[in-house]
C-alpha positions in Angstrom: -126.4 -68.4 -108.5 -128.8 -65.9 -107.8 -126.4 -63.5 -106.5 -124.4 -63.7 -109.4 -126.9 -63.0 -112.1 -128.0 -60.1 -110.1 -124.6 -58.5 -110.3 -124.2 -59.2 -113.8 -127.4 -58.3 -114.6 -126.3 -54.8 -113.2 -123.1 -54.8 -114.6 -125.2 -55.4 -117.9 -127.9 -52.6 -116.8 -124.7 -50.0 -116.2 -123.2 -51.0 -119.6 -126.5 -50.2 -121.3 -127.2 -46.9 -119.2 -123.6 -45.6 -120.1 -123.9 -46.6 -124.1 -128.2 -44.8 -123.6 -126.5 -41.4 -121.7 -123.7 -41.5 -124.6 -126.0 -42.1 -127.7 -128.5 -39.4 -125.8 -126.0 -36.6 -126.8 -124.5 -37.8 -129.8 -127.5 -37.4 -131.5 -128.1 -34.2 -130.3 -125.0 -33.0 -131.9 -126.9 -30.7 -134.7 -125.6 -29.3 -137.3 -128.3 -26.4 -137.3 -126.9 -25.8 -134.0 -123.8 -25.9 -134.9 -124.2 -23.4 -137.7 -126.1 -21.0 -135.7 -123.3 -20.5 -133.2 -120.9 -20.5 -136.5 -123.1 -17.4 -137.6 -122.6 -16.0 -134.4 -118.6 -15.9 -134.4 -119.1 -14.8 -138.7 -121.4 -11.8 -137.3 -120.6 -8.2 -138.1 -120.2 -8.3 -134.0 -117.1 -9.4 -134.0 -115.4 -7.8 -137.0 -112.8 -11.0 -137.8 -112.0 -11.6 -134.7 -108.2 -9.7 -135.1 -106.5 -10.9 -131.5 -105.9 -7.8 -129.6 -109.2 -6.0 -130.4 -112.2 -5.8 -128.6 -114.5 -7.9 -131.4 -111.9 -10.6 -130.0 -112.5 -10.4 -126.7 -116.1 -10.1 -127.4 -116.1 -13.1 -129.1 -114.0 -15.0 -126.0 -116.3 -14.0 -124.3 -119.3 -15.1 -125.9 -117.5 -18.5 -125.9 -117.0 -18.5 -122.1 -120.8 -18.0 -122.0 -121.6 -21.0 -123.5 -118.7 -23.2 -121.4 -120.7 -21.3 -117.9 -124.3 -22.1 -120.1 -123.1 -26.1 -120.4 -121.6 -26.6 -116.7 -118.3 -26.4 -117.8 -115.8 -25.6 -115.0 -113.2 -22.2 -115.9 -109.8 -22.8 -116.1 -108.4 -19.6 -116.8 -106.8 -17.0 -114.3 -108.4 -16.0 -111.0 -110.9 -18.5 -111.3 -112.2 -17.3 -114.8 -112.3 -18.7 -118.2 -109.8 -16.4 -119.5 -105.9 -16.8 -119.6 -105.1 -13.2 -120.6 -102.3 -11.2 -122.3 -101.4 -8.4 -123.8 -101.4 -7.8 -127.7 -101.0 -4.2 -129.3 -102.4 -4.6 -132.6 -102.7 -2.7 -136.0 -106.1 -1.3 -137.8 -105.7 -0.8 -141.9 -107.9 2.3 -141.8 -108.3 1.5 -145.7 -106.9 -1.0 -148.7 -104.0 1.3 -149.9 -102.1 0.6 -153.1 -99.7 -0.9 -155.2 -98.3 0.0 -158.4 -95.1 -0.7 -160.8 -93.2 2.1 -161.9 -92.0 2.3 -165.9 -89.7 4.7 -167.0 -90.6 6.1 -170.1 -87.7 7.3 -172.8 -88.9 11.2 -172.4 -88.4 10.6 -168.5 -91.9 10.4 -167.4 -93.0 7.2 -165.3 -96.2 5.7 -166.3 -97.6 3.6 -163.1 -99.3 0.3 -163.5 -101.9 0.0 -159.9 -102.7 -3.2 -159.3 -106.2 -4.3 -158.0 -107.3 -5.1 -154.4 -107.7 -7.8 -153.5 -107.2 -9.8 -156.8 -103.4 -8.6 -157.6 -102.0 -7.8 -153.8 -103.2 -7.2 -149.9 -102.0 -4.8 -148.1 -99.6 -5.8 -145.2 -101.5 -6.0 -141.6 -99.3 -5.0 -139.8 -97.8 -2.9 -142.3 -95.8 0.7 -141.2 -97.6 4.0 -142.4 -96.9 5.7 -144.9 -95.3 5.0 -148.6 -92.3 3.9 -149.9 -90.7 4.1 -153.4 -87.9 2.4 -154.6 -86.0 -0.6 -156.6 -87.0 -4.4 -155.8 -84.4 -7.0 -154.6 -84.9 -10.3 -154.7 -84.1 -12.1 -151.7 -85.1 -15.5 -152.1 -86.5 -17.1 -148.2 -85.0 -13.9 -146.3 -83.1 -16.1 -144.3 -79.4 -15.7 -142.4 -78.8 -18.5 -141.2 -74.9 -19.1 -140.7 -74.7 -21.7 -138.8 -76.4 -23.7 -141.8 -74.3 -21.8 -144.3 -77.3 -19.8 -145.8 -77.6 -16.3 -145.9 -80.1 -14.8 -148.8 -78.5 -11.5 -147.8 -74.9 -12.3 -148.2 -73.0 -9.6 -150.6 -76.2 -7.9 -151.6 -77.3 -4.6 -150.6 -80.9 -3.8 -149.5 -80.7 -0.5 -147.3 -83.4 2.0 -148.5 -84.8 -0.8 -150.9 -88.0 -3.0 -151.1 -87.0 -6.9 -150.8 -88.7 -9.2 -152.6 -89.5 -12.7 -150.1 -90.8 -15.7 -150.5 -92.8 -18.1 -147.7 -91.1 -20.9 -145.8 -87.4 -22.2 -146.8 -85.6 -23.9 -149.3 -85.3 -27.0 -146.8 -88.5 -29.0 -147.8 -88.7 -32.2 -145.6 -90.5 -31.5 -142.1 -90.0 -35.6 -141.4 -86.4 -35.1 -141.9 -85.0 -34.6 -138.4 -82.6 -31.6 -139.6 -85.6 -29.8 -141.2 -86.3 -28.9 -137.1 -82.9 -27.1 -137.6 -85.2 -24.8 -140.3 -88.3 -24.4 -138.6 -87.2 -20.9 -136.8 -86.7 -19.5 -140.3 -90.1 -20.6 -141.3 -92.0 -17.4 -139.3 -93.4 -14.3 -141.1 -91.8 -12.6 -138.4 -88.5 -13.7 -138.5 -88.7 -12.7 -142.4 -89.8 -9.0 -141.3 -87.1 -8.5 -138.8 -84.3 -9.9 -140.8 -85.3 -7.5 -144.1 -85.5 -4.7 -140.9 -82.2 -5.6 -139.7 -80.8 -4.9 -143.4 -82.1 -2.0 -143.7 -84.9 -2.5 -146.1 -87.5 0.1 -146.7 -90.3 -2.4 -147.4 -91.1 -5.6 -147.7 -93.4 -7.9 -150.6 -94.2 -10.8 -149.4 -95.0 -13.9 -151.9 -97.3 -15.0 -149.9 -100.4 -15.6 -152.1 -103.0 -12.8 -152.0 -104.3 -13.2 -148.4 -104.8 -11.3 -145.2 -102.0 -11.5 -143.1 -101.5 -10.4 -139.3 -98.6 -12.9 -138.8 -95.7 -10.4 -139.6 -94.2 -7.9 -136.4 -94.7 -4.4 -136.4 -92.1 -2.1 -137.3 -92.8 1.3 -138.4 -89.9 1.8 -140.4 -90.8 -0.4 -143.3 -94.0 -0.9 -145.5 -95.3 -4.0 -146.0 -97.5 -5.6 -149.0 -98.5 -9.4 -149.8 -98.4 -9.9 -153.9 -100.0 -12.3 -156.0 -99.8 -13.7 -159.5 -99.8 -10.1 -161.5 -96.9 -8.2 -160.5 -94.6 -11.0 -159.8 -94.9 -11.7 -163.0 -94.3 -8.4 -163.5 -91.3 -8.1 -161.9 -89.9 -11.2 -163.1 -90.8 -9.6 -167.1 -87.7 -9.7 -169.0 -85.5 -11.5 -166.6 -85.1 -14.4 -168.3 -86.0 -16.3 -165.3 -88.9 -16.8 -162.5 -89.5 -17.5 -159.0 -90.1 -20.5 -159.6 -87.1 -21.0 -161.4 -85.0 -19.6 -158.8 -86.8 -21.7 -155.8 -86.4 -25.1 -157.4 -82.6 -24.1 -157.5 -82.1 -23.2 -154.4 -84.2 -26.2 -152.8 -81.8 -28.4 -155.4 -78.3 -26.3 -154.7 -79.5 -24.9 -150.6 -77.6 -21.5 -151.8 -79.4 -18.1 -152.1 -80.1 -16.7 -155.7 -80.5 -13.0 -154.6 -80.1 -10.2 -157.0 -81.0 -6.4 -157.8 -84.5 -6.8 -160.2 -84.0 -3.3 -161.6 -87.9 -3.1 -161.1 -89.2 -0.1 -159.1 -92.3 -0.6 -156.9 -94.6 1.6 -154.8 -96.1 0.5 -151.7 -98.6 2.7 -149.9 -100.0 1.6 -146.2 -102.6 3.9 -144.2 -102.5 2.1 -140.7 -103.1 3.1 -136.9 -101.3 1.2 -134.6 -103.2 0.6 -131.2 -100.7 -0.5 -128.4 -103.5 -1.1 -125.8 -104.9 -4.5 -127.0 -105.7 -7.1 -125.3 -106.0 -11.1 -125.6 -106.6 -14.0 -124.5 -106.8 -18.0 -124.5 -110.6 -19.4 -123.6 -110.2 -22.4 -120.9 -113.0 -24.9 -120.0 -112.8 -27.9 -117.9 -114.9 -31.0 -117.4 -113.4 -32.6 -114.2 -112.3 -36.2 -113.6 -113.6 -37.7 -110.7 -111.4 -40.4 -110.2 -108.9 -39.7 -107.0 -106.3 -40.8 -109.4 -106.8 -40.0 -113.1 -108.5 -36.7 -112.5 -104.7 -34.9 -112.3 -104.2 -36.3 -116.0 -106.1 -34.2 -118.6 -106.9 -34.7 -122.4 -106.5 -31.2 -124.1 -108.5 -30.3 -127.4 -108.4 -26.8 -128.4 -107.9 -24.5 -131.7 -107.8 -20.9 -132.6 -110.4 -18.5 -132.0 -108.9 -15.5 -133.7 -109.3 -14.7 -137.1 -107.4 -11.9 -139.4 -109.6 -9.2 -138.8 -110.7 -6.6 -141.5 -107.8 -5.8 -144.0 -109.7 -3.4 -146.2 -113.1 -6.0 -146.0 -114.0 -7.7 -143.3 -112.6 -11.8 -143.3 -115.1 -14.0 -141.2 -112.5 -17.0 -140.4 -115.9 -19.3 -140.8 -113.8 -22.4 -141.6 -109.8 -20.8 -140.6 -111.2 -21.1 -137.7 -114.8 -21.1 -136.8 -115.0 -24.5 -138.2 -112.6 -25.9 -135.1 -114.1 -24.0 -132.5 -117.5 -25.2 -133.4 -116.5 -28.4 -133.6 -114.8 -28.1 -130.3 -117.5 -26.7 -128.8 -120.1 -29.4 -130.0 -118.2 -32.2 -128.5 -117.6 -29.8 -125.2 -121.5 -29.0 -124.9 -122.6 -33.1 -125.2 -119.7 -34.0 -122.6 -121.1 -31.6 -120.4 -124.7 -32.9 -120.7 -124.1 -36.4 -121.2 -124.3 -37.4 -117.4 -121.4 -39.7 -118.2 -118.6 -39.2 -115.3 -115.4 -38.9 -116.8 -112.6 -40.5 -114.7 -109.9 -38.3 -116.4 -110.5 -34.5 -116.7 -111.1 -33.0 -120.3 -110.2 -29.2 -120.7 -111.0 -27.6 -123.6 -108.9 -24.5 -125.3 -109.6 -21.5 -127.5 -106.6 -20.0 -128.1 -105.9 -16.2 -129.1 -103.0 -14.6 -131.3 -102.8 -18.1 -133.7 -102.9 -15.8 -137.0 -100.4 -13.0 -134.8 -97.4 -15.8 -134.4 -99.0 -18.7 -132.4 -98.7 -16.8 -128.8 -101.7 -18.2 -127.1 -100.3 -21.7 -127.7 -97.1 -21.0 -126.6 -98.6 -18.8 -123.5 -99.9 -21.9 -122.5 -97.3 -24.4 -122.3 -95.2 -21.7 -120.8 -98.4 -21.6 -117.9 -99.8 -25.3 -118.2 -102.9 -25.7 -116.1 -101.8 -29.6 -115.7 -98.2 -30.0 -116.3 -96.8 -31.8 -119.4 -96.2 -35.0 -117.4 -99.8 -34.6 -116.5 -101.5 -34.7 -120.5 -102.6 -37.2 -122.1 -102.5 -35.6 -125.5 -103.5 -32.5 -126.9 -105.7 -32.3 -129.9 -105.7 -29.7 -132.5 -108.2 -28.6 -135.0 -107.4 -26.3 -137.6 -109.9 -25.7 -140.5 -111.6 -28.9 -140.1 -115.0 -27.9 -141.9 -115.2 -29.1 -145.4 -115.0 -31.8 -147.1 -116.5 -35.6 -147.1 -113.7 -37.8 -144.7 -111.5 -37.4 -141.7 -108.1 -37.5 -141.0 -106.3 -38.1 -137.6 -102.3 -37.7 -137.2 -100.6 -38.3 -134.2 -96.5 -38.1 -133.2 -95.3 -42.1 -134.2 -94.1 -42.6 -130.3 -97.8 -42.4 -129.5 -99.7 -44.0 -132.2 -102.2 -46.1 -129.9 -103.8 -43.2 -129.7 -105.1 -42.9 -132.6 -107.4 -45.9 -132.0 -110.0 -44.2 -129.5 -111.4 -42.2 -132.8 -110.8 -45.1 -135.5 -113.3 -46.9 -133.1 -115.5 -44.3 -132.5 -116.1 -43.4 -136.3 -115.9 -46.9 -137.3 -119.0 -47.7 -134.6 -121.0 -44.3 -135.0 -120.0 -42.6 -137.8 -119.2 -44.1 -140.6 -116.7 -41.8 -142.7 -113.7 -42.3 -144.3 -110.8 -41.8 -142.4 -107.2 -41.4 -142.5 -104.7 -41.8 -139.9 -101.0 -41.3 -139.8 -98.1 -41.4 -137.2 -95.7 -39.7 -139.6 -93.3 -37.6 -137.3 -90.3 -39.5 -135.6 -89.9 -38.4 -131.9 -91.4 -35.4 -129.9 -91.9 -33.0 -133.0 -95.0 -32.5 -134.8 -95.5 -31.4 -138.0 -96.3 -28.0 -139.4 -94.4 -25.1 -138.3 -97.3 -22.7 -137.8 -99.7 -24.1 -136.2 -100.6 -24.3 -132.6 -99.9 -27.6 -133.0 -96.3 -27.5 -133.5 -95.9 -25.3 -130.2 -97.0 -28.5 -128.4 -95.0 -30.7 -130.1 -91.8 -29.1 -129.7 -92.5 -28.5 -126.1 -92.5 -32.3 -125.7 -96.3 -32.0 -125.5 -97.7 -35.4 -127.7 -99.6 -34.1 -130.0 -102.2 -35.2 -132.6 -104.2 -33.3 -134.9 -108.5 -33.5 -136.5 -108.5 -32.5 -140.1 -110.6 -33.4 -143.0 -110.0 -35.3 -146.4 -112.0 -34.7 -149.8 -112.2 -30.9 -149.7 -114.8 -29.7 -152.4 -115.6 -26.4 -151.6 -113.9 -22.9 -152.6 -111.3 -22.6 -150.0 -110.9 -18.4 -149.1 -107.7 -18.4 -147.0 -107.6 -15.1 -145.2 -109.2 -13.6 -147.7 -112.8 -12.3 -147.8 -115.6 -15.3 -148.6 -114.5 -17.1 -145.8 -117.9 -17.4 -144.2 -120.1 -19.5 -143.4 -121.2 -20.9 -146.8 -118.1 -22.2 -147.7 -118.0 -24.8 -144.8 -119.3 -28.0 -145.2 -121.6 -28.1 -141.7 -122.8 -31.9 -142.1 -119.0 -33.2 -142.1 -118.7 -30.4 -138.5 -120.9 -32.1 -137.5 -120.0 -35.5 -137.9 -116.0 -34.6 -136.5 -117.9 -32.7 -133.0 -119.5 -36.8 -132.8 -116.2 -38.3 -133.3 -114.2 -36.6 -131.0 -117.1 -36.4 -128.3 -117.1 -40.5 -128.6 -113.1 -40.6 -128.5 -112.6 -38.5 -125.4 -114.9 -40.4 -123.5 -113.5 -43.3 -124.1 -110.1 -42.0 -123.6 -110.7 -40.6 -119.9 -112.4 -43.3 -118.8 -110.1 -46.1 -120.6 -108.1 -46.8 -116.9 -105.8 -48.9 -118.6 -104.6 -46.5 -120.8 -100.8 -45.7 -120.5 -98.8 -42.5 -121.7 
């Protein structure tokens, strides 16, 4: 009898050392910290954090520091933190311009400039120079023919500036076929179709925002366009966008036509092919003989959209999920829990360039695919009052190890969802997506009841518009979570 209340009066010790160790570092999760490191990436320093220039990799850097500072182990290349790769980038030396052209009856043109950045933002990876010309409306930009779609079909744009909208007129990402789509979805593919046709430049309807998700190609000028001259353009026509993309989401067939609007663009840019990037790799090892080759990944984007004209922070798109990363990272590391699984954690580069530091990595896992768990994203996850967790509906136990760690410690409301049949997850561009359609299961950190001003690539993004108290509170969920997760041995995947 003796023996046996000894051992379960150890068993009973351990338990309350463990839940001690764990409640140690969960409450020193801080938001002052927290915002002094978001500061940090918002600083002057690192200019945006554009992927390719050296503010970026000063700013991997500094985040490497920390992982080294906080025992975390490098998982990187050669044995550092870094998993490197090359990225030419583009520099707007200033705002440039945009204005409509209006043919008077004597022959003269009076011009109409819109305002930067209230009416358009210049295109970031924009050609140099200025184009002048007649606007065609091209709907989504997309040729897709073996969906019998093509916004180009019988319309001529060579020497012209097309007019594009975002996304395409397929609208349901839970719809398996939508995956059929999702190719169409890039910036990029929209810039090198109009290139393909010959266009001279290129609006995008893409809100007034900074934008370094387009590829370079020095024959054509690019501009994003807001409210003012699209209305503009439509003036007179008897129709608007809007009209036109409700019809073709309702009919799926392009609505192109010649505007008889003439636009100038002008774009002063350097391009810089000797940029670099990277991804930012940390590991906390499992010490199990076993469970230690599975890993849980959490990771988001490091980068930012630079300076288009004024500098644009990226305090919550995404300082928000790096902070939050690195919160949960730094108590993991300190906690003097062991983990039986190993937790890695992932900054990734080129996100706002076209998602290449996602898709670098599950080209180069560190553990294979057969080998994670899960990977986490966080994406803006820095304002509002509530959480919300998503995972792939294969998968959906997973979801439980942070319902039970907020509904124990923290105490917000929460959403969850399993809403995406199969391997594929959710939003095209994202980082994300990338693991999802690389058979990856996925799940995603975001937050509910958004209150704040919201400054989507655009300058104001800084520290002041995140909400710091609910960081902090998503760093204590997920540090809870994936504990619980590598250690949970009878978890199966």
């Amino acid at each position: 009898m003796l023996i046996l209340f000894l051992f379960a009066s150890r068993i009973i010790f351990s338990q309350d050392d463990a839940e001690l160790k764990l409640l140690k570092q969960f409450h020193a999760i801080q938001s002052e910290e927290m915002m002094s490191w978001l500061q940090k990436l918002c600083s002057p320093e690192f200019n945006g954090r554009l992927t390719g220039t050296p503010e970026f990799m000063a700013s991997a850097e500094w985040v490497a520091d920390k992982f080294k500072e906080w025992g975390i182990k490098p998982g990187g290349d050669n044995g550092d933190y870094f998993q490197n790769f090359d990225f030419p980038y583009t520099v707007l030396n200033n705002s440039g311009s945009l204005s409509l052209n209006l043919p008077q009856t004597d022959g003269s043109i009076i011009k109409k400039y819109y305002t930067y950045p209230n009416e358009y933002y210049p295109g970031m990876n924009s050609g140099n120079g200025e184009v002048t010309a007649e606007v065609v409306y091209v709907g989504y930009g997309v040729s897709a023919p073996e969906l019998n779609y093509d916004d180009y079909n019988g319309i001529d744009v060579k020497g012209k500036i097309v007019l594009v909208n975002r996304d395409v007129p397929y609208t349901d990402p839970r719809n398996p076929e939508y995956k059929k789509w999702v190719a169409y979805c890039y910036h990029q593919y929209k810039l090198e179709n109009a290139v393909k046709h010959g266009a001279a430049g290129f609006l995008y309807i893409d809100g007034i925002a900074a934008n370094p998700n387009i590829t370079y190609d020095p024959s054509i000028i690019v501009c994003g366009i807001g409210t003012e001259p699209l209305n503009d353009i439509f003036a007179g026509l008897k129709t608007t966008n809007k009209d036109l993309t409700d019809k073709m989401k309702k009919t799926m067939k392009p609505a192109s036509f010649k505007t008889g609007k003439n636009i100038s663009i002008k774009a002063s840019t350097t391009r810089h092919s000797e940029g670099k990037g990277c991804n930012v790799i940390g590991i906390i090892e499992g010490n199990d003989p076993v469970l230690k080759n599975e890993v849980i990944i959490i990771g988001g984007h490091l980068d930012a959209v630079g300076n288009a004209g004024k500098v644009v922070n990226g305090a919550l798109d995404n300082g928000s999920g790096i902070i939050d990363i690195m919160g949960a990272a730094k108590a993991m590391a300190q906690s003097g829990i062991s983990l039986k699984r190993s937790v890695m954690f992932i900054c990734f580069g080129g996100e706002e360039n076209g998602l290449l530091g996602s898709k670098l990595y599950v080209s180069k896992p560190v553990f294979s695919k057969e080998k994670t768990i899960t990977y986490i994203n966080l994406d803006m996850v820095g304002n509002g009052t509530g959480f919300s967790v998503n995972a792939g509906s294969t998968y959906k136990d997973l979801l439980n190890y942070f319902v039970q760690a907020n509904t124990k410690y923290v105490h917000r409301e929460m959403h969850t969802s399993a809403p995406v049949p199969g391997e594929y997850y959710g939003r095209p561009r994202s980082d994300g997506a990338v693991f999802g359609m690389a058979g990856f299961r996925t799940m995603e950190i975001g937050t509910t009841g958004w209150y704040k001003k919201v400054y989507y690539h655009l300058p104001g993004d800084d520290p002041d518009a995140v909400t710091i108290d609910i960081m902090e509170d998503v760093s204590k969920m997920v540090y809870v979570a994936l504990i619980n997760m590598a250690n949970d041995e009878a978890l199966k995947y």
